[in-house]
mmCIF file of the protein (N, C-alpha, C, O) and its ligand, coordinates in Angstrom:
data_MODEL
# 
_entry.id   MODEL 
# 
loop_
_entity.id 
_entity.type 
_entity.pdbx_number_of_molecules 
1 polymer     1 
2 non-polymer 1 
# 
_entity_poly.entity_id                      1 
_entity_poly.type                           'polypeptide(L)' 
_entity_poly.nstd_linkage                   no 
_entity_poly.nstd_monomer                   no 
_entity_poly.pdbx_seq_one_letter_code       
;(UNK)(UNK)(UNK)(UNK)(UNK)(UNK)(UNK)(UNK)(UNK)(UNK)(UNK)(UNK)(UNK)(UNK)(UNK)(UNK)
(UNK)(UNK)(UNK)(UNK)(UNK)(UNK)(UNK)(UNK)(UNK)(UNK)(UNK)(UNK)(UNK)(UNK)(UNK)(UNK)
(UNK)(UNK)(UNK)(UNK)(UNK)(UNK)(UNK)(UNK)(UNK)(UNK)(UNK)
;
_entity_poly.pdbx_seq_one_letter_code_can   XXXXXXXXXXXXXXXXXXXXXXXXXXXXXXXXXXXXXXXXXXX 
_entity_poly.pdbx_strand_id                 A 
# 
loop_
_entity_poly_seq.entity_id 
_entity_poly_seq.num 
_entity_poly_seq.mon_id 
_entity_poly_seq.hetero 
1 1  UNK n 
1 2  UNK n 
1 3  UNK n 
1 4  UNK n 
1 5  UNK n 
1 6  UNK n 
1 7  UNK n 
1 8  UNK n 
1 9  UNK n 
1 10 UNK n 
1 11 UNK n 
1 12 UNK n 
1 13 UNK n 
1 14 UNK n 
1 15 UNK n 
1 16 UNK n 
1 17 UNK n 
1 18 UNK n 
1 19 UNK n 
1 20 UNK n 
1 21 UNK n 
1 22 UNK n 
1 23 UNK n 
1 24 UNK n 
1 25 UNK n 
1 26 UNK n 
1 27 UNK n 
1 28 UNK n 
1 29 UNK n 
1 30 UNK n 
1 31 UNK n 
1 32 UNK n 
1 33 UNK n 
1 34 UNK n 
1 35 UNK n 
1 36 UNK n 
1 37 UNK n 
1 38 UNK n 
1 39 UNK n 
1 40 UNK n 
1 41 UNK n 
1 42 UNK n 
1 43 UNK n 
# 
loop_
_struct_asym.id 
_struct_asym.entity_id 
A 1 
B 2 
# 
loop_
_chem_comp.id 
_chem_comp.type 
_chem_comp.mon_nstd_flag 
UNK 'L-peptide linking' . 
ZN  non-polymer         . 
# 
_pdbx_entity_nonpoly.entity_id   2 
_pdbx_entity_nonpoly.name        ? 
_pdbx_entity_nonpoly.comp_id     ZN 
# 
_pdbx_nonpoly_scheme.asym_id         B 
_pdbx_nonpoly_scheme.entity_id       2 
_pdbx_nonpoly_scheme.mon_id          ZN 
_pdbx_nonpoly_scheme.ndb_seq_num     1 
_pdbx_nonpoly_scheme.pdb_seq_num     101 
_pdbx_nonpoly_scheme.auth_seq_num    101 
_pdbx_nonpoly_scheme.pdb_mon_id      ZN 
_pdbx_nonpoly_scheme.auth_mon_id     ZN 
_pdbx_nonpoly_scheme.pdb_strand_id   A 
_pdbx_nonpoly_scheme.pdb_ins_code    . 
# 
loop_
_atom_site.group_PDB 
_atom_site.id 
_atom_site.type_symbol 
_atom_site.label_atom_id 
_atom_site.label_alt_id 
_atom_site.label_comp_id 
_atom_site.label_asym_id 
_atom_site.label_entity_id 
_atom_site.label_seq_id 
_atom_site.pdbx_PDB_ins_code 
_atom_site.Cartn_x 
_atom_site.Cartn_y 
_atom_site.Cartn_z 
_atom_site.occupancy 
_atom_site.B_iso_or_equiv 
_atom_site.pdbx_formal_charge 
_atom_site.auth_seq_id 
_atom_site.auth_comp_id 
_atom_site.auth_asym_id 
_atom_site.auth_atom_id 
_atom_site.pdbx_PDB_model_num 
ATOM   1   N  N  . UNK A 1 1  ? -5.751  6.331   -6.440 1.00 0.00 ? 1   UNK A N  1 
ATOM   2   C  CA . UNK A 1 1  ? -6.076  4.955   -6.046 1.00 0.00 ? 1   UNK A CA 1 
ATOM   3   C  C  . UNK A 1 1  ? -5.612  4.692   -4.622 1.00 0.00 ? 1   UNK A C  1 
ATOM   4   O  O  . UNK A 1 1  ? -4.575  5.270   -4.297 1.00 0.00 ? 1   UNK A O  1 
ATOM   5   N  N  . UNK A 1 2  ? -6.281  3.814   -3.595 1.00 0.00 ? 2   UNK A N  1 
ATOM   6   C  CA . UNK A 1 2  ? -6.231  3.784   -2.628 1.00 0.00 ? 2   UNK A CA 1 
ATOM   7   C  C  . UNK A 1 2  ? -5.177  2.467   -2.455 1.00 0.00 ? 2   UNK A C  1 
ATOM   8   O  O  . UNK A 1 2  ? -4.904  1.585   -3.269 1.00 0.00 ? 2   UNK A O  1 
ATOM   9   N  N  . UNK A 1 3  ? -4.773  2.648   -1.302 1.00 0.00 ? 3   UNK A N  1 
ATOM   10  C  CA . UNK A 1 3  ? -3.689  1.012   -1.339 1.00 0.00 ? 3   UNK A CA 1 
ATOM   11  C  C  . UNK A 1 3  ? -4.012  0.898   0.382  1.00 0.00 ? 3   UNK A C  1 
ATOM   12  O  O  . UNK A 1 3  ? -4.339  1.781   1.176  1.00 0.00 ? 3   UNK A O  1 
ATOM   13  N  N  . UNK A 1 4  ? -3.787  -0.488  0.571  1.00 0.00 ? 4   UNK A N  1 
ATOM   14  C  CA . UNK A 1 4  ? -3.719  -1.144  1.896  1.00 0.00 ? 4   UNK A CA 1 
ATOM   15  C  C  . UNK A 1 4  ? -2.312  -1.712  2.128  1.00 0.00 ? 4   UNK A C  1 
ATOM   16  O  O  . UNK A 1 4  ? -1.612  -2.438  1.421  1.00 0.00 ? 4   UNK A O  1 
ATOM   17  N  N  . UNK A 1 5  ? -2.126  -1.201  3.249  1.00 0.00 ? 5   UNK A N  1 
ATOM   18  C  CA . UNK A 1 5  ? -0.289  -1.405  4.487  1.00 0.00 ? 5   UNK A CA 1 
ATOM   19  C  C  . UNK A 1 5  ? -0.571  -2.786  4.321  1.00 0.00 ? 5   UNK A C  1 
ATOM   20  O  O  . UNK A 1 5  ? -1.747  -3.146  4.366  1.00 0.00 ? 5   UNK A O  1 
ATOM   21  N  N  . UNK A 1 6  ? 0.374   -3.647  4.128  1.00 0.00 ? 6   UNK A N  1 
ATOM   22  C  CA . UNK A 1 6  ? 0.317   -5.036  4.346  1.00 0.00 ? 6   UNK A CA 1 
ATOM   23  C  C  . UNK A 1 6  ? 0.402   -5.690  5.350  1.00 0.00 ? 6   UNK A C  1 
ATOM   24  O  O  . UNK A 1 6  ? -0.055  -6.802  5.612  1.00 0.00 ? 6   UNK A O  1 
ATOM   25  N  N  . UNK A 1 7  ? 1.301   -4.648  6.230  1.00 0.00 ? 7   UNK A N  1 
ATOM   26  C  CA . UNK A 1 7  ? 1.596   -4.834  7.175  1.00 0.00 ? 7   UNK A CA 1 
ATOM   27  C  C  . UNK A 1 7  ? 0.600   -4.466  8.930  1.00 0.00 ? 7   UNK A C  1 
ATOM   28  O  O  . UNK A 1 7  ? 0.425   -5.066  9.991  1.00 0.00 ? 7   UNK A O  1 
ATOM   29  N  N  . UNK A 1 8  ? 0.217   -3.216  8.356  1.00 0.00 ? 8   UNK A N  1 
ATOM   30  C  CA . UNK A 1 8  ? -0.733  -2.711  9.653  1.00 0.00 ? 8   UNK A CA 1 
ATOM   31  C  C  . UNK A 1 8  ? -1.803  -3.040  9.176  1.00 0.00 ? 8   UNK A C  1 
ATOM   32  O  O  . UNK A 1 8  ? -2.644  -3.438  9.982  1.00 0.00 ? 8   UNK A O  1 
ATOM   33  N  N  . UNK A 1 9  ? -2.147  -3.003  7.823  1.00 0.00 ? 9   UNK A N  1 
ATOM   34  C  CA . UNK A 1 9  ? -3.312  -2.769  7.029  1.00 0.00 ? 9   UNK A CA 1 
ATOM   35  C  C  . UNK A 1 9  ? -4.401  -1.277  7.149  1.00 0.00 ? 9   UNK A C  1 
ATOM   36  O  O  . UNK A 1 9  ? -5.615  -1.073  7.152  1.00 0.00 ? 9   UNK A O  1 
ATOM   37  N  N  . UNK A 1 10 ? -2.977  -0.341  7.251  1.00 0.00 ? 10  UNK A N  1 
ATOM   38  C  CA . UNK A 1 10 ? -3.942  1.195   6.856  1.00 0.00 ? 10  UNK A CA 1 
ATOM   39  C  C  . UNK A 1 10 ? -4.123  1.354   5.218  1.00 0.00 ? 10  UNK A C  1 
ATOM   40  O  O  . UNK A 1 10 ? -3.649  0.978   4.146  1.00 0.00 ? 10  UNK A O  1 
ATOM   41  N  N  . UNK A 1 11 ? -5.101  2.142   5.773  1.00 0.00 ? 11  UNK A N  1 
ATOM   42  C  CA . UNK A 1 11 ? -5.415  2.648   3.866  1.00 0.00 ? 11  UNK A CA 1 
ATOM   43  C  C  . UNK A 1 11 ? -3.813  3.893   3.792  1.00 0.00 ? 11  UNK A C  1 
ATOM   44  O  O  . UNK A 1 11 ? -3.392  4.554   4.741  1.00 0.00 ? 11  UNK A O  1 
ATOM   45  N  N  . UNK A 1 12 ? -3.271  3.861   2.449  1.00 0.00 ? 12  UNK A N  1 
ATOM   46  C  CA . UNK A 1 12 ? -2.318  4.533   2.635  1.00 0.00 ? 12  UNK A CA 1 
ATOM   47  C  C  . UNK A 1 12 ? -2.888  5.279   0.974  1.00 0.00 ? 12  UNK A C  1 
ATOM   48  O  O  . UNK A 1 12 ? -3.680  4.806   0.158  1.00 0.00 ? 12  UNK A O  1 
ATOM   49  N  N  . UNK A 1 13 ? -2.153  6.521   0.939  1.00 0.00 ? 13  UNK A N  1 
ATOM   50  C  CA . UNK A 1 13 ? -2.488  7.084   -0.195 1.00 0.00 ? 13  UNK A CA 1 
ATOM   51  C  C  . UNK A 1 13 ? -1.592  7.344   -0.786 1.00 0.00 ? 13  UNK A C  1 
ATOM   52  O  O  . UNK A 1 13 ? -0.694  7.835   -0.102 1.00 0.00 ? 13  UNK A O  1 
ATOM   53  N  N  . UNK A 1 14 ? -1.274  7.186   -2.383 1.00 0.00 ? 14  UNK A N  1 
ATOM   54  C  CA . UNK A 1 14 ? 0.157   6.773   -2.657 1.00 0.00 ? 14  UNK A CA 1 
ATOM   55  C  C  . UNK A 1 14 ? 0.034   8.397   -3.241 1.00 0.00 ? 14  UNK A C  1 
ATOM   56  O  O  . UNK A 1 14 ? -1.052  8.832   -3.624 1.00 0.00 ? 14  UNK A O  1 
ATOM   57  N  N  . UNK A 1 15 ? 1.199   9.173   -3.256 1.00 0.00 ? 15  UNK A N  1 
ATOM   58  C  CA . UNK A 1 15 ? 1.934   10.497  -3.682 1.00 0.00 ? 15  UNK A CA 1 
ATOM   59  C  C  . UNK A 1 15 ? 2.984   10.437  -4.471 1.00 0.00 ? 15  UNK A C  1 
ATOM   60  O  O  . UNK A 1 15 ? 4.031   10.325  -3.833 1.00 0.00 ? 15  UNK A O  1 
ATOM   61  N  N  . UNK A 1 16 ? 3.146   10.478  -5.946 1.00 0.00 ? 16  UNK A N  1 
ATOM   62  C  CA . UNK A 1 16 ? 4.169   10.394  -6.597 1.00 0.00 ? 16  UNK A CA 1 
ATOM   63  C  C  . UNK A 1 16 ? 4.621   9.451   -6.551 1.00 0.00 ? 16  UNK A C  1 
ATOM   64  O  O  . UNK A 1 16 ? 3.883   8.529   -6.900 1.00 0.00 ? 16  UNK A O  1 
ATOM   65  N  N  . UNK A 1 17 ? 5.936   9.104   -6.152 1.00 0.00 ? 17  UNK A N  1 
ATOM   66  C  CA . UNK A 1 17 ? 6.472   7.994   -5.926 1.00 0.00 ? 17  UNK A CA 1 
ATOM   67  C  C  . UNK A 1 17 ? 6.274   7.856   -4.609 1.00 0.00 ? 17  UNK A C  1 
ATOM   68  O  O  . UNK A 1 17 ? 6.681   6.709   -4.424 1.00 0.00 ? 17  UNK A O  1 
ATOM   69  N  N  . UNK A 1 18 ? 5.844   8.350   -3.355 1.00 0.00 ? 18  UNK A N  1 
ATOM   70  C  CA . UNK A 1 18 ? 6.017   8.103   -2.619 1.00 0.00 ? 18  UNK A CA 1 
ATOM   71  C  C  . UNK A 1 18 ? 5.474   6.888   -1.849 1.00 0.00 ? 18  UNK A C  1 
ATOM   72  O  O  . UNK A 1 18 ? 4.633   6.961   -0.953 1.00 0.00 ? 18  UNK A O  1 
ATOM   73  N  N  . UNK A 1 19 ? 6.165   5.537   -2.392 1.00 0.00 ? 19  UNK A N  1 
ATOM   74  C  CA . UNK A 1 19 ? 5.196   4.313   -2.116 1.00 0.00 ? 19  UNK A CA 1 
ATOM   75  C  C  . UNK A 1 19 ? 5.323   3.514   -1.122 1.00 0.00 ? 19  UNK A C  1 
ATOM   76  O  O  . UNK A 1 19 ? 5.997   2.515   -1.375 1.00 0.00 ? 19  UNK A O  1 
ATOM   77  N  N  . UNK A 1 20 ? 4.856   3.608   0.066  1.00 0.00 ? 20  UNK A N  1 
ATOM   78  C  CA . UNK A 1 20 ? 5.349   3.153   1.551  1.00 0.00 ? 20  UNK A CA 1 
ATOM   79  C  C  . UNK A 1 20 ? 4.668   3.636   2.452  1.00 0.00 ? 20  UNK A C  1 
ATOM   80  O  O  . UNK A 1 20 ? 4.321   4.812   2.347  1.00 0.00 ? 20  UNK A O  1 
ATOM   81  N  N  . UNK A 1 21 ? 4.412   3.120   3.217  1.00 0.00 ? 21  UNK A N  1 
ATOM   82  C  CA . UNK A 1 21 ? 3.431   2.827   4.327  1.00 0.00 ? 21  UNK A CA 1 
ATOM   83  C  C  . UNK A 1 21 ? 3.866   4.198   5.140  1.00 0.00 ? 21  UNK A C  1 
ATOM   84  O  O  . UNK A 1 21 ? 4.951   4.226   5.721  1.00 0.00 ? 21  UNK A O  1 
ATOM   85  N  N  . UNK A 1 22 ? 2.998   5.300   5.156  1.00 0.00 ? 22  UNK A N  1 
ATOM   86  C  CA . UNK A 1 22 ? 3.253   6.288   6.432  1.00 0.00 ? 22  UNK A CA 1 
ATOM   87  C  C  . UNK A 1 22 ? 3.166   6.585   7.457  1.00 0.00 ? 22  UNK A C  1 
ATOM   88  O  O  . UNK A 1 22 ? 3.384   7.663   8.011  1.00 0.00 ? 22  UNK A O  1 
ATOM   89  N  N  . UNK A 1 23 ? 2.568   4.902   8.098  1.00 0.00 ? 23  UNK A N  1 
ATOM   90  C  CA . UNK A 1 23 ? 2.594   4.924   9.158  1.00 0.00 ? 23  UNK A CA 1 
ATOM   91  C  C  . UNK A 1 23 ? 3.557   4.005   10.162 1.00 0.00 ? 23  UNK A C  1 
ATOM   92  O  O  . UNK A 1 23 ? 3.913   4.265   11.312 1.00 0.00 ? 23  UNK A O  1 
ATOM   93  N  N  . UNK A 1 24 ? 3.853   2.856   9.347  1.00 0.00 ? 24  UNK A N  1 
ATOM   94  C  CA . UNK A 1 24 ? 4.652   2.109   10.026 1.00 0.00 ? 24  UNK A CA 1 
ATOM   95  C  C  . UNK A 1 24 ? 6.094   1.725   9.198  1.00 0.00 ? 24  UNK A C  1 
ATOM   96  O  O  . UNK A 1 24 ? 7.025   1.106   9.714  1.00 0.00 ? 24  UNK A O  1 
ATOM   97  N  N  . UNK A 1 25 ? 6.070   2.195   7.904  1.00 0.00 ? 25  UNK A N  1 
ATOM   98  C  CA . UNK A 1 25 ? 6.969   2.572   6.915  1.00 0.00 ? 25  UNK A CA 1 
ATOM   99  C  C  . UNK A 1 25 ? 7.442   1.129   6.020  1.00 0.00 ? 25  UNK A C  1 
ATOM   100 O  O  . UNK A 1 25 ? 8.634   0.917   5.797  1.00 0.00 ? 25  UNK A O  1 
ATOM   101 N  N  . UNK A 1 26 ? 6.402   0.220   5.567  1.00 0.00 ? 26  UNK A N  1 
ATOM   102 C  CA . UNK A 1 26 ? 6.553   -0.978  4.872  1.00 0.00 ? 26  UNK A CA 1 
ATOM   103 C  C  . UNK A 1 26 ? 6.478   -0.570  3.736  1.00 0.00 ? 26  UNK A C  1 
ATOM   104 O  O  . UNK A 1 26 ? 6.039   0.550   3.474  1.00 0.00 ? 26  UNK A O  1 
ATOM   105 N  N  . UNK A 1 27 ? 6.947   -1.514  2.741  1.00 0.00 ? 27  UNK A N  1 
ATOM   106 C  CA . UNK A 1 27 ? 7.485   -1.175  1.536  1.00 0.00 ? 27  UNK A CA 1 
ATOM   107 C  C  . UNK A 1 27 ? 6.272   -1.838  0.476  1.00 0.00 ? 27  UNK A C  1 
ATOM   108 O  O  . UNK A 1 27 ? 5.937   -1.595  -0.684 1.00 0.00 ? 27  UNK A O  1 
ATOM   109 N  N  . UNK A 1 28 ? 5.854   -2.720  1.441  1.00 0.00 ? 28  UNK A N  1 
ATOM   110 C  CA . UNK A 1 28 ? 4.425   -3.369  0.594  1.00 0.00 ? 28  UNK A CA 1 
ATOM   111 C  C  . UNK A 1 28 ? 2.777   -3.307  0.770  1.00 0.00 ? 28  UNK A C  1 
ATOM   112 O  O  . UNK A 1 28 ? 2.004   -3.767  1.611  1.00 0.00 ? 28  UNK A O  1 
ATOM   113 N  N  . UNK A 1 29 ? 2.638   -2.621  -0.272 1.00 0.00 ? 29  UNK A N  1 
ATOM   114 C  CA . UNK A 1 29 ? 1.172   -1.930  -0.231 1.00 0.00 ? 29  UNK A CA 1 
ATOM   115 C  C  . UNK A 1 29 ? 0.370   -3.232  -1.380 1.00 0.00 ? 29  UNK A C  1 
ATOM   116 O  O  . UNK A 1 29 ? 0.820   -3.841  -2.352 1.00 0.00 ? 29  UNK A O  1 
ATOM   117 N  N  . UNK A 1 30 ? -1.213  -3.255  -0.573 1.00 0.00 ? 30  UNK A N  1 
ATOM   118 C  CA . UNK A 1 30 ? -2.047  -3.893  -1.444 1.00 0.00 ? 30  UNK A CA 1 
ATOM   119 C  C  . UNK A 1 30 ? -3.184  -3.160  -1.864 1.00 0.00 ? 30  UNK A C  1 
ATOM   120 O  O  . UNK A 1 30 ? -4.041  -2.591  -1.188 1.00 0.00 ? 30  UNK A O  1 
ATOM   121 N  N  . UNK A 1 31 ? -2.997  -3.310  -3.601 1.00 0.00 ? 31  UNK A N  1 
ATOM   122 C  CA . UNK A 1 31 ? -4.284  -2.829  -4.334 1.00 0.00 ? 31  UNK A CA 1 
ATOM   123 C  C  . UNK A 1 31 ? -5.589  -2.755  -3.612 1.00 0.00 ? 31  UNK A C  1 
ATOM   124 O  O  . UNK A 1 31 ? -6.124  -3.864  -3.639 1.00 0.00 ? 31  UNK A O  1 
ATOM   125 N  N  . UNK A 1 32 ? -6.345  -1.814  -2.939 1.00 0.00 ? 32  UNK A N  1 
ATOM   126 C  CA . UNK A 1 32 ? -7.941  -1.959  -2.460 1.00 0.00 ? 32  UNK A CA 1 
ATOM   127 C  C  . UNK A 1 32 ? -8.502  -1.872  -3.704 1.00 0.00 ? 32  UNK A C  1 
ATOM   128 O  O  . UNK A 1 32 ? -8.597  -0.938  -4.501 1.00 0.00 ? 32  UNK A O  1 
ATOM   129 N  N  . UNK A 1 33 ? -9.005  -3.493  -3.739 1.00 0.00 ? 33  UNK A N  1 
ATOM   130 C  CA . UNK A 1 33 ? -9.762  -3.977  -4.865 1.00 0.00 ? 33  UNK A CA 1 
ATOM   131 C  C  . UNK A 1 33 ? -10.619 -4.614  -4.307 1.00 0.00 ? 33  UNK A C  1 
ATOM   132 O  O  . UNK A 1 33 ? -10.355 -5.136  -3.223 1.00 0.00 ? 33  UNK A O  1 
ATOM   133 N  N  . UNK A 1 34 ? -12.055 -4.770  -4.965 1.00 0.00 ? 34  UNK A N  1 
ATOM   134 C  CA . UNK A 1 34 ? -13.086 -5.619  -3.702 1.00 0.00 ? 34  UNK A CA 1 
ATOM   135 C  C  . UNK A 1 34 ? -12.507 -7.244  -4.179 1.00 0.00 ? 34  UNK A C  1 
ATOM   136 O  O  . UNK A 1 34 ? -12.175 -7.860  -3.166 1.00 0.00 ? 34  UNK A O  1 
ATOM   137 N  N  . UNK A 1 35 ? -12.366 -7.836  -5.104 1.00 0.00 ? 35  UNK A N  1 
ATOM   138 C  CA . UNK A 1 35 ? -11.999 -9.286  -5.468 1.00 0.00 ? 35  UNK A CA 1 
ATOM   139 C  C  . UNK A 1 35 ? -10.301 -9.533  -6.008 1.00 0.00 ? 35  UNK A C  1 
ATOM   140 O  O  . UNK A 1 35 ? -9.757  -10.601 -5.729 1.00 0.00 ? 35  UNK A O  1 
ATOM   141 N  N  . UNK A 1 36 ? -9.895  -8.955  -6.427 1.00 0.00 ? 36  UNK A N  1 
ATOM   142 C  CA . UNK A 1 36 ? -8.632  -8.637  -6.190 1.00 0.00 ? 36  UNK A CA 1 
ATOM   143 C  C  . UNK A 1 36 ? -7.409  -8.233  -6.139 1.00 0.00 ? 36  UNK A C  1 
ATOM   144 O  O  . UNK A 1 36 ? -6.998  -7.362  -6.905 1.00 0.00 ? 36  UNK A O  1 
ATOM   145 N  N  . UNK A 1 37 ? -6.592  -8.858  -5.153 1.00 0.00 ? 37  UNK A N  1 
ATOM   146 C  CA . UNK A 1 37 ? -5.192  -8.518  -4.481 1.00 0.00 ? 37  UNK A CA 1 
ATOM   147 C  C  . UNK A 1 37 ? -4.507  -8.089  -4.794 1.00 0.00 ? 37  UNK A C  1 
ATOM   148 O  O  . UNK A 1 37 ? -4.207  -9.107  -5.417 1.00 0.00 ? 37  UNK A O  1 
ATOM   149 N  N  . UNK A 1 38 ? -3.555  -7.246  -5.129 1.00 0.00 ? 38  UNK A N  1 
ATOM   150 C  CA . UNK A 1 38 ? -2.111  -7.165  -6.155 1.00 0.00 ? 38  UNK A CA 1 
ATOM   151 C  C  . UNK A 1 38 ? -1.331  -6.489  -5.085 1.00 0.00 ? 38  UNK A C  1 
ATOM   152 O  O  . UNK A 1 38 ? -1.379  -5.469  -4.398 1.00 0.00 ? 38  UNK A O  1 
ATOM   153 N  N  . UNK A 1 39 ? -0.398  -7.813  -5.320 1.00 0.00 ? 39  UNK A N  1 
ATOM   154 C  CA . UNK A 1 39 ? 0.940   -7.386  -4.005 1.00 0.00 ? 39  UNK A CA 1 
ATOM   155 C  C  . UNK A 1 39 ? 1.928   -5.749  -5.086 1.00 0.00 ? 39  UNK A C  1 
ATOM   156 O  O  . UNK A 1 39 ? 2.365   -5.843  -6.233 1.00 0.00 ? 39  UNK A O  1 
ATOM   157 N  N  . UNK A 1 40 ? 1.963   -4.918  -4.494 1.00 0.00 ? 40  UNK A N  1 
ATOM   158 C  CA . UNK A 1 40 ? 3.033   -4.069  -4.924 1.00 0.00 ? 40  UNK A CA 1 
ATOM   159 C  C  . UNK A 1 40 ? 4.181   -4.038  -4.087 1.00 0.00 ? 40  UNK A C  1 
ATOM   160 O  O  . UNK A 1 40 ? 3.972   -3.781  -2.901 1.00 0.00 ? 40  UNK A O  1 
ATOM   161 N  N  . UNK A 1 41 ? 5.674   -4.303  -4.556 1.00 0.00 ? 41  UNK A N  1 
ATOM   162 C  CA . UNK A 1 41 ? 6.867   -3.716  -3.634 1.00 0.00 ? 41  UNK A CA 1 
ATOM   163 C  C  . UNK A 1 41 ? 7.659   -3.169  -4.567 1.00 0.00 ? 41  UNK A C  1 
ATOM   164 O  O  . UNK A 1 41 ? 7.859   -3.447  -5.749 1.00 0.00 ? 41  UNK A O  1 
ATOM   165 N  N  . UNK A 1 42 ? 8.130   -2.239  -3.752 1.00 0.00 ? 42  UNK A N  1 
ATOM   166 C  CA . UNK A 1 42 ? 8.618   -1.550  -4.063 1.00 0.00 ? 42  UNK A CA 1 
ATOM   167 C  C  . UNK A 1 42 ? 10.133  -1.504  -3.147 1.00 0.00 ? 42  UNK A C  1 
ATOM   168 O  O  . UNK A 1 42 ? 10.423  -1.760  -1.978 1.00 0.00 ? 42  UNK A O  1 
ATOM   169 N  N  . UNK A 1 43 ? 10.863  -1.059  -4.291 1.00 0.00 ? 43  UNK A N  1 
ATOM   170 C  CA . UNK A 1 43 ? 12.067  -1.204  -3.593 1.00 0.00 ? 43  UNK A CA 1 
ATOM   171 C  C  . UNK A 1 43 ? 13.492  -0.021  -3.823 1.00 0.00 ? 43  UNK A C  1 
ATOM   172 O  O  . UNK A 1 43 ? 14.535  -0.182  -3.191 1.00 0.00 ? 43  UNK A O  1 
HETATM 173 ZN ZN . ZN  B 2 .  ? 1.797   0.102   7.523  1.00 0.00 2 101 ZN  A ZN 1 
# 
């Protein structure tokens, strides 16, 4: 499943646990859903 940076808004691809933005390193990714949203954080 694909997720969106909340922050930059890259598509990020989640790996195991590895749940965080790899590009700018935010902790909150959003569900790419066409209608909707789901905030994930992770902490
Ligand atoms: Zn980001």
């Amino acid at each position: 499943m694909a997720y969106v940076c909340a922050k930059c808004g890259k598509k990020v691809k989640l790996v195991d646990n590895f749940t965080r933005c790899s590009y700018c390193g935010a902790r909150i990714l959003i569900k790419e859903r066409p209608n909707l949203a789901k905030e994930v954080s992770t902490d």
